[in-house]
C-alpha positions in Angstrom: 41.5 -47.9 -10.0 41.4 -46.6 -13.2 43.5 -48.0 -15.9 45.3 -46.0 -18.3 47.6 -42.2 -18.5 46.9 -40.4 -16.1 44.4 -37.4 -16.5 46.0 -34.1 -17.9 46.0 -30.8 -15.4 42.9 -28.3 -15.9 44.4 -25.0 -14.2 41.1 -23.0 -13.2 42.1 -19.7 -15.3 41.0 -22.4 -18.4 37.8 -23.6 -16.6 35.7 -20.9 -17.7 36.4 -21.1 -21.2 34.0 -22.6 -23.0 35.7 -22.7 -26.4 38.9 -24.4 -24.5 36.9 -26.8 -22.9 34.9 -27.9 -26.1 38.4 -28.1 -28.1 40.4 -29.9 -25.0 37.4 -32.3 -25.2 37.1 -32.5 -28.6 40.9 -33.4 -29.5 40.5 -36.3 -26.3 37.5 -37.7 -28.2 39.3 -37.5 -31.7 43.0 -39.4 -30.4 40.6 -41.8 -28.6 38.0 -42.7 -31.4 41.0 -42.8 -33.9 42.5 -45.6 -31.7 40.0 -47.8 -31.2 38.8 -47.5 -35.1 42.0 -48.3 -35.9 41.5 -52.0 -34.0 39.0 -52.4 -37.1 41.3 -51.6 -39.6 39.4 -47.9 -40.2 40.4 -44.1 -39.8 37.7 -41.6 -38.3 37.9 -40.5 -42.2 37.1 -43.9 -43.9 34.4 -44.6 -40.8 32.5 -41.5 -41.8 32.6 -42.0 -45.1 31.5 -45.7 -44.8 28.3 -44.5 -42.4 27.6 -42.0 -45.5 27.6 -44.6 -48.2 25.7 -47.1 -46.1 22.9 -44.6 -45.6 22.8 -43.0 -49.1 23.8 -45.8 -51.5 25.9 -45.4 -54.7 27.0 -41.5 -54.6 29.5 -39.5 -56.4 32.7 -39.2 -54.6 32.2 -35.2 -54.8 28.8 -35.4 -52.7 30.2 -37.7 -50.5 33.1 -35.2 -49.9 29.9 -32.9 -49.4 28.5 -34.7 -47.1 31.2 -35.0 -45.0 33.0 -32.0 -45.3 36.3 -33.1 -46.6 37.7 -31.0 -48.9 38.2 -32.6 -52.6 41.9 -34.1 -52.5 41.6 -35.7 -48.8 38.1 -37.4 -50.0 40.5 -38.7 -53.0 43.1 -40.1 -50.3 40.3 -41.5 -48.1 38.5 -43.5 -51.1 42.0 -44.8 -52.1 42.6 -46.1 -48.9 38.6 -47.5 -48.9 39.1 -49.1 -52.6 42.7 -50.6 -51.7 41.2 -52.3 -48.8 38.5 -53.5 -50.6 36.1 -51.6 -48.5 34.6 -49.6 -51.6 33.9 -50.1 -54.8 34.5 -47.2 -57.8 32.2 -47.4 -60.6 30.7 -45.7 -63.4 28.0 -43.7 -62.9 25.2 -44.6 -65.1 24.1 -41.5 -65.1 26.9 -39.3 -66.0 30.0 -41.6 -67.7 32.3 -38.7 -66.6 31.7 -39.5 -62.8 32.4 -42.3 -60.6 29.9 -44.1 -58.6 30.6 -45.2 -54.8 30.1 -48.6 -53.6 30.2 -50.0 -50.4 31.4 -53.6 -50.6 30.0 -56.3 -48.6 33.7 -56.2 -47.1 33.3 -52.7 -46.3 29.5 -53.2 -44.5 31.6 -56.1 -42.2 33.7 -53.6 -41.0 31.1 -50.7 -41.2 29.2 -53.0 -38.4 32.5 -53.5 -36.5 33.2 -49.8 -36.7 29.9 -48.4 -35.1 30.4 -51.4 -32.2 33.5 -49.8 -31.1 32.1 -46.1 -32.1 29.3 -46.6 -29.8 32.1 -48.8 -27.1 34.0 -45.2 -27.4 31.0 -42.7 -27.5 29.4 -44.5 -24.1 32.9 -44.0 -22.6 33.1 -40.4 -23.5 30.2 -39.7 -22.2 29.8 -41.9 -18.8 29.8 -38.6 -16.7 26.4 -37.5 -18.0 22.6 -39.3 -17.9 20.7 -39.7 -20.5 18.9 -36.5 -20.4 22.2 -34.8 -20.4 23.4 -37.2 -23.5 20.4 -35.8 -25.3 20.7 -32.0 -24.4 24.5 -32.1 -24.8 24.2 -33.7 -28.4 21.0 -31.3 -29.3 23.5 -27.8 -28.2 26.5 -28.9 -30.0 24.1 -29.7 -33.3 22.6 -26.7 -32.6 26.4 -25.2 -32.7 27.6 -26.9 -35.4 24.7 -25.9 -37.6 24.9 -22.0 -36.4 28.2 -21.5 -36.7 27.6 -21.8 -40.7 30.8 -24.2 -40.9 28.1 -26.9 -41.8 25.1 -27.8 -42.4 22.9 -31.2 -42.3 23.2 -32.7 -45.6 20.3 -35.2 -47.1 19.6 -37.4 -49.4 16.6 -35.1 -51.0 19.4 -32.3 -51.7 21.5 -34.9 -53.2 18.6 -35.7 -55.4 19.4 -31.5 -56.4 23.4 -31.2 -56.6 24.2 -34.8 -58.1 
């Protein structure tokens, strides 16, 4: 038997609602990544943030907000948090002495490593129901979403290389 609450009702006058279904799933995802990321001493914020940095290197805080889509004042909360945990490092860009340079700390790659063992523990959970094929396709459509529904876009490192 499955451990655990038990699952929430689904009447069938929701079951045709895509939208519903995709924010029903989408707020079970987010309550149960946010809980097991916190065993590693992370929010779903600081994680992303953390797999940004790792990838791009030192950045300015503002195009790591960017990148993430966090608006300017909750990317200044979330790199507190980072810095006071000694997950991240500010420091002056030598590039433009006005701006502040990201660093991830050795600290913050340990738990960084940590963070994507229990994001991938979670994801694999989340998505037991489907095979691989369906794994793919599913993540492929809600790219495919995400990217049409002009509330983002991909970000790179070669447009970073044009905004800063």
């Amino acid at each position: 038997m499955a451990s655990g609450p038990p699952a929430l009702a689904l009447h069938e006058a929701l079951t045709g609602n895509t939208g519903f279904l995709l924010s029903r799933m989408g707020m079970a995802a987010s309550r149960a990544f946010a809980e097991r990321i916190a065993a590693v001493g992370l929010t779903p914020r600081g994680w992303g943030a953390l797999n940004v940095l790792d990838k791009e290197g030192a950045i300015t805080q503002q195009w790591l907000g960017t990148c993430i889509g966090m608006d300017p004042s909750s990317m200044v909360a979330t790199i507190d948090e980072l810095e006071a945990a000694g997950l991240v490092e500010r420091r002056r860009n030598p590039h433009d002495r006005r701006a502040h340079a990201l660093h991830i700390t050795a600290k913050g790659r340990r738990a960084l490593t940590e963070g994507r063992k229990v994001a991938r523990r979670a994801q694999e959970e989340l998505l037991a129901p489907l095979d691989a094929d369906e794994r793919r396709q599913l993540h492929e459509l809600l790219l495919r979403l995400v990217q049409g529904s002009g509330q983002a876009n991909v970000a790179s490192s070669s447009e970073r290389a044009a905004t800063g």
